[in-house]
C-alpha positions in Angstrom: 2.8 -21.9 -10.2 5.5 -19.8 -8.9 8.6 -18.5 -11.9 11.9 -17.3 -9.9 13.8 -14.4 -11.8 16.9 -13.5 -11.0 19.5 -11.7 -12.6 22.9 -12.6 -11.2 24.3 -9.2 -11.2 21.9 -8.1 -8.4 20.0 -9.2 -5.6 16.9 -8.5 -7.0 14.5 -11.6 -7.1 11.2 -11.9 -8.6 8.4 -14.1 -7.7 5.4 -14.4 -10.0 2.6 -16.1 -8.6 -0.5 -17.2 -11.0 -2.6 -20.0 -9.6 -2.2 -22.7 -7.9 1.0 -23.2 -5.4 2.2 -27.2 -5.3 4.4 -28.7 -2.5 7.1 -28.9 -5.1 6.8 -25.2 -6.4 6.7 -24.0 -3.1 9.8 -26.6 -1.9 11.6 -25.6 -5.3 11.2 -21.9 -4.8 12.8 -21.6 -0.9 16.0 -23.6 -2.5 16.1 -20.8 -5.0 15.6 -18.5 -2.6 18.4 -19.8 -0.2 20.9 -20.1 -2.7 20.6 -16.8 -3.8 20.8 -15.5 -0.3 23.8 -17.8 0.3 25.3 -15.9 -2.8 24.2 -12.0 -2.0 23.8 -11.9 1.8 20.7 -9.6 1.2 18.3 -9.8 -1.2 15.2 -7.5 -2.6 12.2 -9.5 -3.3 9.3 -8.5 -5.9 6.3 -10.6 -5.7 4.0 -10.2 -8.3 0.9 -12.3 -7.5 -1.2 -12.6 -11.0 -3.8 -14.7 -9.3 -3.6 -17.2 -6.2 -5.5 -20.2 -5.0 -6.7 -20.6 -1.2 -5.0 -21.3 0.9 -1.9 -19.4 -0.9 0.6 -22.7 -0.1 -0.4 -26.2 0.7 -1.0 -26.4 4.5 1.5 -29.3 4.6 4.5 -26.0 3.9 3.0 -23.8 6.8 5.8 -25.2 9.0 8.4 -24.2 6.0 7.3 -21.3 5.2 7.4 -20.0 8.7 10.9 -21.6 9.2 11.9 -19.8 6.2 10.7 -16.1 7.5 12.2 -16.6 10.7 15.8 -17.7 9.6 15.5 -15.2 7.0 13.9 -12.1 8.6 17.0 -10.0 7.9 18.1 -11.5 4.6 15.6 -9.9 3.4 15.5 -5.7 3.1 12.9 -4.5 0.9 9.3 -6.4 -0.8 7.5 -5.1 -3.5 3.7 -6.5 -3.6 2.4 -6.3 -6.8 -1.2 -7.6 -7.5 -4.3 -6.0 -8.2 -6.0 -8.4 -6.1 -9.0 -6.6 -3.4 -7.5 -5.9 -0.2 -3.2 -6.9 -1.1 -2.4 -2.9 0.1 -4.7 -3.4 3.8 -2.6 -6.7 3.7 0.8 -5.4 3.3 0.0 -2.3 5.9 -0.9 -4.9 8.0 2.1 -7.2 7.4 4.8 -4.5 7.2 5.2 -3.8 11.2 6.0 -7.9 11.9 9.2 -7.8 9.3 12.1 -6.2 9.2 11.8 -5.4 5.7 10.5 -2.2 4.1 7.0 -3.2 2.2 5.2 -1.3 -0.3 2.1 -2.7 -2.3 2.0 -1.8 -6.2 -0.8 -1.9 -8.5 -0.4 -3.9 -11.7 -0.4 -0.9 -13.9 3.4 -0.4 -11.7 5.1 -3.2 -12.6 8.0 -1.4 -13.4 7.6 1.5 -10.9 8.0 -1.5 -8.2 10.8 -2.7 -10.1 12.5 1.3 -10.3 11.5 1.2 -6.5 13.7 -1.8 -5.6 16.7 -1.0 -8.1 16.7 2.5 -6.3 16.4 1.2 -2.8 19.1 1.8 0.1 19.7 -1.5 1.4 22.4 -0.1 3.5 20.0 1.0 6.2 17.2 -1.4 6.0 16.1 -4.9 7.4 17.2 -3.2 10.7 13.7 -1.9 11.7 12.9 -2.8 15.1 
């Protein structure tokens, strides 16, 4: 299951992730996600994974979901990772250099430091790393 937030007077967008990931979740989700990129230009992304199946999406969306970071790779400035799941912050350190985004992995106990973190953030001089 993935829930979109969104509050319209931002461009902050939040993912929660619990379980399993459908076709139509997933398919559902990048709409969201376009629209609201089609509205703000930029957006800040939290993704707050609760729990997640394997493999993450159905291998039928690989081909989306790469489609989707590549035409996006700017669009997006800043992630917040937030799971307590073993090895998310090696995964993030990992992941950080291949996007133009700033990443930073949050425990679950800092929900709402991640949140603080992304309400605070410059986008003004990100998603231009190179």
């Amino acid at each position: 299951m993935i829930k979109v937030t969104h509050d319209p007077e931002t461009n902050i967008v939040e993912l929660e992730i619990d379980g399993e990931i459908t076709a139509e979740d997933f398919d559902e989700t990048l709409t969201t996600l376009r629209s609201i990129i089609d509205e703000h230009g930029r957006i800040r992304l939290l993704k707050h994974v609760r729990s997640i199946n394997f493999p993450p999406i159905p291998m039928s969306k690989l081909w989306d979901d790469l489609k989707f970071g590549y035409e996006h790779l700017a669009d997006i400035t800043h992630i917040a990772g937030v799971t307590d799941i073993t090895g998310a912050a090696s995964m993030v350190g990992m992941m950080n250099p291949l996007f133009k985004a700033e990443m930073r992995h949050f425990n679950e106990s800092e929900l709402e430091s991640a949140r603080e973190w992304l309400r605070t953030a410059d986008i003004s001089t990100t998603a231009a790393k190179d």
